[in-house]
C-alpha positions as CSV (number, residue, x, y, z in Angstrom):
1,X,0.0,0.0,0.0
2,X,2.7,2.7,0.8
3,X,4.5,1.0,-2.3
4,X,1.7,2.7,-4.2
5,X,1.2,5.8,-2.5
6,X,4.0,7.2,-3.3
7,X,4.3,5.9,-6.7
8,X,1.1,8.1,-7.1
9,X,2.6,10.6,-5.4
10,X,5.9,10.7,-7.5
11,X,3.4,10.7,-10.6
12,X,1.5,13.1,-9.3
13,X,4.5,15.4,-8.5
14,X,6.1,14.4,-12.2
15,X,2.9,15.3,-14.3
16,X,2.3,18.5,-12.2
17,X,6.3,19.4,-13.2
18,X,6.1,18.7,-17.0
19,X,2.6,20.8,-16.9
20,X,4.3,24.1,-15.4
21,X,7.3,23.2,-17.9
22,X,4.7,23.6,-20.7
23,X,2.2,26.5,-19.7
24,X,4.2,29.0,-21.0
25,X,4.2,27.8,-24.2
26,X,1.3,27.3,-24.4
27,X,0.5,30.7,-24.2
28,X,3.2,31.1,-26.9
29,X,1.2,29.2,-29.4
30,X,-1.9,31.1,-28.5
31,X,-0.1,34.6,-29.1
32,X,1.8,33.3,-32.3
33,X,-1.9,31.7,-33.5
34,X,-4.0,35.3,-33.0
35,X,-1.1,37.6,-34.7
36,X,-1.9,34.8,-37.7
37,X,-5.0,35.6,-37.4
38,X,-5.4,39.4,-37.5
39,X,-2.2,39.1,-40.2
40,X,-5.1,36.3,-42.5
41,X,-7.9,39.0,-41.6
42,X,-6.0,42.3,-42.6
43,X,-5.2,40.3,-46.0
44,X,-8.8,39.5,-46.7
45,X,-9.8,43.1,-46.2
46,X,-7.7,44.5,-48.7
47,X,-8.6,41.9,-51.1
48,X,-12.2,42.8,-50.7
49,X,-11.4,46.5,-50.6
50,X,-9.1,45.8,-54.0
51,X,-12.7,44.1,-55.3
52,X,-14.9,47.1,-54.8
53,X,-12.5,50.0,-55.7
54,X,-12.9,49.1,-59.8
C-alpha cells in the first residue's frame, strides 16, 4: 500500500512538473496563433477592398 502511494505521489508530482514546464508555451502558441489571425484577416480586407475600388 505505501508502495503505491508514493508511486502516485511521485506521478503526481512528475505530471504537475512537465505541466508548469509547458504552460508557458502554451500561451506562446496562443499569441503566435491570434497575430496569424489578425495578419489572414487584414489580408482579406484588402482583397475585398481591391474588389470594390474598380
Amino acid at each position: 500500500m505505501k508502495v503505491w502511494l508514493g508511486s502516485m505521489l511521485l506521478v503526481l508530482v512528475l505530471c504537475f512538473g512537465v505541466w508548469l514546464i509547458l504552460s508557458p508555451s502554451f500561451k506562446k502558441v496562443g499569441v503566435t496563433a491570434t497575430k496569424l489571425k489578425e495578419k489572414l484577416q487584414e489580408e482579406q480586407d484588402g482583397e475585398e477592398q481591391k474588389g470594390e475600388k474598380p
